[in-house]
C-alpha positions as CSV (number, residue, x, y, z in Angstrom):
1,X,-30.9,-7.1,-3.1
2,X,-30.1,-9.9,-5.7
3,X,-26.1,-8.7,-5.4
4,X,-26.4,-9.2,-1.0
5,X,-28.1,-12.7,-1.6
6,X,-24.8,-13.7,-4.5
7,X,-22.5,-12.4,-1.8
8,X,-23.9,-14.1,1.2
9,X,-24.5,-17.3,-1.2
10,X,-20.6,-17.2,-1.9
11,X,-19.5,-16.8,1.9
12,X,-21.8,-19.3,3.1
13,X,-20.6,-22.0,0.3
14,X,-17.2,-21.4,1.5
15,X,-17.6,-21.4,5.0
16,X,-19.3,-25.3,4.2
17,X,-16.2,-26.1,2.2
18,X,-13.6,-24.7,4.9
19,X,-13.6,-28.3,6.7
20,X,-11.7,-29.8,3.6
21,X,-9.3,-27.4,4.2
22,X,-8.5,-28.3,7.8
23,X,-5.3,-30.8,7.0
24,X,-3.1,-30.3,10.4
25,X,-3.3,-27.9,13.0
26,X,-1.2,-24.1,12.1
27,X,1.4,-21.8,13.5
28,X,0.5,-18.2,12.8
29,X,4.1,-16.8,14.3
30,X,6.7,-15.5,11.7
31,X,6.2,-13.0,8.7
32,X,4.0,-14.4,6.0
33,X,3.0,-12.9,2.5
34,X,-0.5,-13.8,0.8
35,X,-2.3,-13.7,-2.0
36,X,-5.8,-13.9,-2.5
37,X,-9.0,-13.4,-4.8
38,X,-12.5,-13.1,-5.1
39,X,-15.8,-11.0,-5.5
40,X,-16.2,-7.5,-4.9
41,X,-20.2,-6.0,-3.8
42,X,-20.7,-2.8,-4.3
43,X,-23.1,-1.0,-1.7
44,X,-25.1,2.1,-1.7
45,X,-25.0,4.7,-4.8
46,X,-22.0,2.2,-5.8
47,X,-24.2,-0.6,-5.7
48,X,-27.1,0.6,-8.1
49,X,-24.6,2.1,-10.5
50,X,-22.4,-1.2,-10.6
51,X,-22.2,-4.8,-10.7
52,X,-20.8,-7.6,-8.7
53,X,-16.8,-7.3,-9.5
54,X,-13.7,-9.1,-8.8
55,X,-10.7,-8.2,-6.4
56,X,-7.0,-9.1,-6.3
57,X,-5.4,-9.0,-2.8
58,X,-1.6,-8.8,-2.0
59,X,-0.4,-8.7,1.6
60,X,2.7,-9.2,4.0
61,X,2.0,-9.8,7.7
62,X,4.1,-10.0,10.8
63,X,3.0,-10.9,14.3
64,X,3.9,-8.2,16.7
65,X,5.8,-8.9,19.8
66,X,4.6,-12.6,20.5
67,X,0.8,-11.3,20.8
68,X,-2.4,-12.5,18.7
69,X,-1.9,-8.9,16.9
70,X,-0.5,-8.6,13.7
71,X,0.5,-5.8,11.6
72,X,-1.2,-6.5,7.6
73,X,0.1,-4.3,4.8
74,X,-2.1,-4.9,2.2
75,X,-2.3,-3.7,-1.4
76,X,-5.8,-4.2,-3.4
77,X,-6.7,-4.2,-7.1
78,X,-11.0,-4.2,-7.4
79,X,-13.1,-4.0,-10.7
80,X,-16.8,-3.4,-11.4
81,X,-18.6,-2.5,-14.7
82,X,-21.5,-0.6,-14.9
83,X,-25.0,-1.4,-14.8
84,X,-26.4,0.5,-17.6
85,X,-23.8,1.1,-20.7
86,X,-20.4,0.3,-20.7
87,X,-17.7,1.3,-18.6
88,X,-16.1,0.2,-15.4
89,X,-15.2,1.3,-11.7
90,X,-11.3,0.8,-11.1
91,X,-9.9,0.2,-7.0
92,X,-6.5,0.7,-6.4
93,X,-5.3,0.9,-3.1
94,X,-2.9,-0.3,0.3
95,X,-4.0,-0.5,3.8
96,X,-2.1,-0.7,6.7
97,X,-4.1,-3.1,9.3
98,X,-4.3,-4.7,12.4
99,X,-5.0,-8.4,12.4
100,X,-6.2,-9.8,15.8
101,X,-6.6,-14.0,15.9
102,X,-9.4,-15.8,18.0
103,X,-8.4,-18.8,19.7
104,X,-6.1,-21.2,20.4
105,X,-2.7,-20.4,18.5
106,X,-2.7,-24.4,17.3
107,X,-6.0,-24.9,16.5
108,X,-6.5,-26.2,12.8
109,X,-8.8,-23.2,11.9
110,X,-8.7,-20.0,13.6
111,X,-11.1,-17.3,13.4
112,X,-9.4,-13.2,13.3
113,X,-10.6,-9.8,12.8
114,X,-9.0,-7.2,10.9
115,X,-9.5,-3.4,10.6
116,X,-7.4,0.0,9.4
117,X,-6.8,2.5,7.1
118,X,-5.9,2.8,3.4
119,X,-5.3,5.0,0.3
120,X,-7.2,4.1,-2.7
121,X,-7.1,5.7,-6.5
122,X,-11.2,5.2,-7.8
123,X,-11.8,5.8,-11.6
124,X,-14.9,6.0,-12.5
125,X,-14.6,8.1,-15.3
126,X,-12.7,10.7,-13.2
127,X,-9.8,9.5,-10.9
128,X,-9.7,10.4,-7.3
129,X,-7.3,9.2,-4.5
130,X,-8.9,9.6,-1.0
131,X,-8.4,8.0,2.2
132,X,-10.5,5.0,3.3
133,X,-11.2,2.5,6.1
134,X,-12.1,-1.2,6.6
135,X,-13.0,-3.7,9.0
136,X,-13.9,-7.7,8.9
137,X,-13.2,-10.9,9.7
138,X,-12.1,-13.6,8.2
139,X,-11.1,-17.8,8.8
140,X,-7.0,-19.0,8.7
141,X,-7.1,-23.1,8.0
142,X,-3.8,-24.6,8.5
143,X,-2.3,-26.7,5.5
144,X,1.2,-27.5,6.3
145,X,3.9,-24.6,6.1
146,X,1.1,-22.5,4.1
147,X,-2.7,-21.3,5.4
148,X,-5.3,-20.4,3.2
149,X,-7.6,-17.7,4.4
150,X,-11.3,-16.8,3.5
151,X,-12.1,-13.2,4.7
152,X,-15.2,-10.5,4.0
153,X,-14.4,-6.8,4.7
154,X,-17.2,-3.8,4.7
155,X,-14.6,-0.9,3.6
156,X,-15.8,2.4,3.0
157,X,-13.7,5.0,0.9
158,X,-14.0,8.7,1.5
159,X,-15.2,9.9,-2.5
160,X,-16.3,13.6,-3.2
161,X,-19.7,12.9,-2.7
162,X,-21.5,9.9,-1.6
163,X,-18.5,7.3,0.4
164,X,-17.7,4.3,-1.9
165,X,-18.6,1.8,0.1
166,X,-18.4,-2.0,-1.0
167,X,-17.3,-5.6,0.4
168,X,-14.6,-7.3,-0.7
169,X,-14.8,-11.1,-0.2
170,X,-11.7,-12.8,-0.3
171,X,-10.2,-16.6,-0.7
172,X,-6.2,-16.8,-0.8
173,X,-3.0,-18.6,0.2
174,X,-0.2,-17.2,2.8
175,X,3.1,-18.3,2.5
176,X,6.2,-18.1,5.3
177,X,9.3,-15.8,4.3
């Protein structure tokens, strides 16, 4: 429970802050590469056996034909430690993703949802690569040629056993090629 409240805590904060980060109106056209960082909360079995972690996020993404869809290809690094003894939970995985914008294509902040599949290696004592899914939302803020991007995603990973299930939540900068 107290890990939901810390995540929710952090994505509200954020959202408040986002209005700093409106500085001029933003094309989303072209391909663009990010990188981003934040918490990762663990859910179900994973969330009583670990803590609140951290994730890295790498990503290219290319608008498809002149359309509010996008094609993502991500690639995610995630880290938890344990809640009794030591030891950690290791995430290492890509996604392939489409990314679908809200709104008006100039507007200074624009709203998007994003959803697909993945790959991920877990170890967690044992290593196991298994195929998993995702699907959230996130805010683009234009600041000039660049946009930084705040985004929560439930994604749930297909383990032997119980699914891995766990949000990643996610502040970063995309770039233009």
């Amino acid at each position: 429970m107290m890990r939901t409240r810390l995540g929710f805590l952090v994505l509200t904060v954020a959202l408040f802050a986002a209005p700093a980060l409106r500085a001029q109106a933003q094309p989303t056209e072209g391909v663009r590469f990010g990188l981003g960082g934040g918490l990762l909360v663990p859910l179900g079995t994973y969330g009583t056996s670990d803590k609140i972690g951290a994730n890295i996020l790498g990503m290219v993404q290319m608008p498809i034909a002149n359309s509010p869809i996008h094609l993502r290809l991500a690639g995610m690094y995630g880290t938890t430690s344990h809640e009794v003894g030591s030891g950690s939970t290791q995430i290492l995985g890509g996604t392939a993703d489409l990314l679908y914008h809200v709104g008006v294509r100039s507007a200074p902040v624009r709203p998007y949802v994003v959803g697909g599949l993945g790959f991920f290696n877990v170890k967690n004592g044992a290593s196991q690569s298994k195929l998993g899914l995702g699907l959230g939302g996130g805010l683009l803020f234009g600041i000039g040629n660049m946009h930084a991007f705040l985004e929560a995603r439930y994604m749930s990973i297909q383990t032997s056993g119980p699914n891995m299930r766990f949000v990643p939540i996610t502040l970063g900068l995309m770039f233009r090629s």
